[in-house]
Steps between C-alpha positions, in 0.01 A plus 500: 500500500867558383688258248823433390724707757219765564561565111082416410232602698172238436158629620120397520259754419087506630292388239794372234549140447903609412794484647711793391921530496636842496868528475604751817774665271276640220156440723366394161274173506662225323273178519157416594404150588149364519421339784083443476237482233224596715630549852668760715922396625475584862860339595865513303780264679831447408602166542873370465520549138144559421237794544135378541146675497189348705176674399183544666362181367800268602710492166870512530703595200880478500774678283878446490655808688858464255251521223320776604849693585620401171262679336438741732859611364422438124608766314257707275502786260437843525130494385252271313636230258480597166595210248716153599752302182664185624800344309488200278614262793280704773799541746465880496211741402472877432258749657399885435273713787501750300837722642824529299635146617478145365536263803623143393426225761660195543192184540778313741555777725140647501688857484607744239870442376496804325365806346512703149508886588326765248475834444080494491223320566556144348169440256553210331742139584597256264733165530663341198373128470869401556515706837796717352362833465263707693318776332361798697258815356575784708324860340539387150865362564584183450788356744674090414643340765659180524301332779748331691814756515272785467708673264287787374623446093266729330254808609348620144310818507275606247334172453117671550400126614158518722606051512800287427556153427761237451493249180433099653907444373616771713690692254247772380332806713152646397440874578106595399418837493130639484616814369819436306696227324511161696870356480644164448836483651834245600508474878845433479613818325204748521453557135198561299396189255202679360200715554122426525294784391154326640416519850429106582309471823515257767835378305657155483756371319446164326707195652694450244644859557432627122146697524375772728164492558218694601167694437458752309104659376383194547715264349783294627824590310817324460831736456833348419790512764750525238305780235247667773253462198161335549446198329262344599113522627222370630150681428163407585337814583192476220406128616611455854558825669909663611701294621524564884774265652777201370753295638761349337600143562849404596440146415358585184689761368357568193145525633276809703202468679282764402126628704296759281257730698218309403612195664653302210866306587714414224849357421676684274834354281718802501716397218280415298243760616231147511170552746355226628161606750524292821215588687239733566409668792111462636379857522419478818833486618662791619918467433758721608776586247731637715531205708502234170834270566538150363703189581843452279328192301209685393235296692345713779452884474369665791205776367379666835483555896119597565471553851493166601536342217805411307403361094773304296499388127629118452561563121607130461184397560284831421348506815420768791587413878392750743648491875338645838727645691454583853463855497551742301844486206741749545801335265490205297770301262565174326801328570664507144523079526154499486472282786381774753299876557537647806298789625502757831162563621349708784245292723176700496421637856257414828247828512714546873827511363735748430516623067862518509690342243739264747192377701337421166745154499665560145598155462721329156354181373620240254313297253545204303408549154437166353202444773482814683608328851598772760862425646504700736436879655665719708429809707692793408480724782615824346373684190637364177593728194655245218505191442753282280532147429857319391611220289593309839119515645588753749284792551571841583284757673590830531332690785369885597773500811811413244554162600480211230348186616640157284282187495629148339229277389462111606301282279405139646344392225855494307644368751312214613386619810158500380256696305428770772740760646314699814827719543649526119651863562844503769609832589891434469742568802631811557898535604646778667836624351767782629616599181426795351353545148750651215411842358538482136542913405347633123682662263502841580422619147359325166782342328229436200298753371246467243366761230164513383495427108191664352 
């Protein structure tokens, strides 16, 4: 069957419970919609504005056609989404695919108003906290844009950084290097505050934008933004094991939750280098580090995805809550309120079916944290890569074919529509715009160069 001025072409296959849209022009396969559980679509109509399946046993399922054309013709990236930021106010967001461009899209317009050309592979994507400045890691250069001109103001070579990050009051830059000097620098001008001799790993800077920390042998170190010099640390390696993950807490800025590798969780004071042990872990319990987050007040930290299982820590009341998810957890995170997790999860398959990954049902599902009520979950239909999760409970899910999917969340609880929400994910309307996106060109050479001090 042909859509949208013979533009689509929409097909039944034997023995596939999807309808599949390939777009004539590029004859690549843009959408698949499923139409049965457990039953075969003999019959696709179009109706007036509507295109309807009947399968074998008598179900009907109907789609909006403009829908399906509108994102039939959603635009996608070259390859595989890489990493999503989203401004403070969540009317644009930033995406890498790993290619030498920076696509910014526009949430109104469900397309990309612009893009941020490189010379290389972009590696790395950060956004200020004010939404000024964009900073992009291309082969150990480090390129500052002002996000919405796209002024390319500084490309700094010799910065060695394998990661960069941006201080919480948007006025500092962080290059670390595992093999070299990690920077602190002015975004504005490009110029080095000081240098941190220690390699910090997995790297945050505190809230209050004064300490850089990270690990380091098995302790968690805090280095000064203004000297570079460590200050202060946190040691518990004789007693308690290295310390494996933290998270510091933008609501309480002087604090970081700390998890040791022999399962003990403790808050530690960073100014006045004061340890106070929360919790420990039953031994029993297998915890992931690398997937450790907590919520911005410091109540819930979310310790592991085991198959099917997703484990949280409510350190207000010291207690474990464990979650069953319907298949098994590909990507899990806490909203930073503390009010929701949300997960993506493959279904686990029929012995008949197919072991693909799209007719495995990834599907993103959101929680309620105070009583663990499930608002709502949604069928993906494609093969997700990231997943992010803004200030303004919207959700982002990069997939495998370049497209970004963006989910709002409903709570009727909150707003007095009861305590149960069957559908508390919305997929938000797509709108088709003529206009092209801006190119925003680099600098052709470093206007900043830095020299290695020994």
């Amino acid at each position: 069957m042909l859509a949208q001025d013979g533009q689509l072409f929409l097909a039944l296959l034997e023995a596939c419970p999807w309808v599949l849209v390939w777009r004539i022009s590029s004859g690549q396969c843009v959408l698949s919609l499923n139409s049965s559980e457990n039953s075969q679509s003999l019959t696709l109509l179009k109706t007036g504005p509507t295109l309807m399946v009947v399968t074998e046993n008598g179900c009907v399922t109907a789609w909006d056609r403009d829908l399906i054309c509108s994102v039939g013709f959603a635009p996608k990236m070259e390859s595989g989404v890489r990493d999503i930021v989203v401004e403070p106010m969540g009317e644009r967001f930033y995406v890498i695919d790993g290619s030498e461009t920076v696509w910014r899209w526009s949430l109104q317009t469900g397309r990309p108003d612009g893009y941020f050309l490189h010379q290389g592979s972009v590696e790395k994507l950060r956004l200020s906290q004010n939404g000024s400045h964009l900073i992009t890691l291309v082969s150990k250069d480090v390129y500052v844009w002002q996000s919405k001109t796209g002024h390319n103001t500084h490309r700094i070579c010799g910065s060695l950084a394998s990661n960069i990050l941006i201080s919480p009051n948007s006025k500092f830059g962080v290059c670390l290097s595992e093999r070299g000097l990690s920077r602190v620098w002015k975004l504005v001008s490009g110029a080095v505050v000081c240098h941190v001799h220690l390699y910090l790993a997995d790297a945050q800077i505190s809230p209050e934008s004064t300490f850089l920390i990270g690990l380091c042998c098995g302790d968690l170190l805090a280095a000064s933004l203004w000297s570079g010099s460590v200050s202060k640390c946190f040691s518990c390696s004789e007693c308690s094991g290295d310390v494996v993950a933290f998270q510091t807490l933008p609501e309480h800025p002087e604090f970081v939750v700390v998890m040791t590798a022999t399962g003990f969780v403790y808050t530690w004071k960073v100014t006045e280098e004061t340890v106070c042990q929360q919790f420990e872990l039953p031994g029993t319990l297998s915890y992931c580090p690398e997937v450790f987050q907590m919520s911005s007040n410091g109540r819930y930290a979310l310790l592991s995805t085991d198959e099917d299982v997703i484990t949280l820590l409510d350190l207000a009341q010291a207690r474990l809550c464990s979650f069953k998810a319907e298949g098994s957890v590909f990507r899990a995170c806490l909203d930073k309120s503390g009010e929701y997790f949300f997960y993506i999860s493959y279904t686990p398959l029929k012995d008949d079916c197919c072991s693909c990954d799209l007719h495995a049902k990834p599907a993103l599902t959101v929680v309620r944290l105070i009583d663990g009520g499930r608002l709502g979950r949604l069928c993906l239909g494609k093969i997700p890569l990231t997943l992010t999760v803004c200030g303004q409970l919207c959700v982002y899910v990069g997939f495998q074919d370049g497209s970004v999917g963006v989910y709002s969340i409903f709570d009727a609880a909150e707003l007095g529509g009861g305590g149960f929400s069957e559908r508390g994910i919305c997929k938000d309307e797509l709108y088709l715009s003529e206009k092209e996106p801006l190119e925003f060109l680099p600098l052709s050479m470093p206007n900043v160069s830095w020299v290695e001090h020994m």
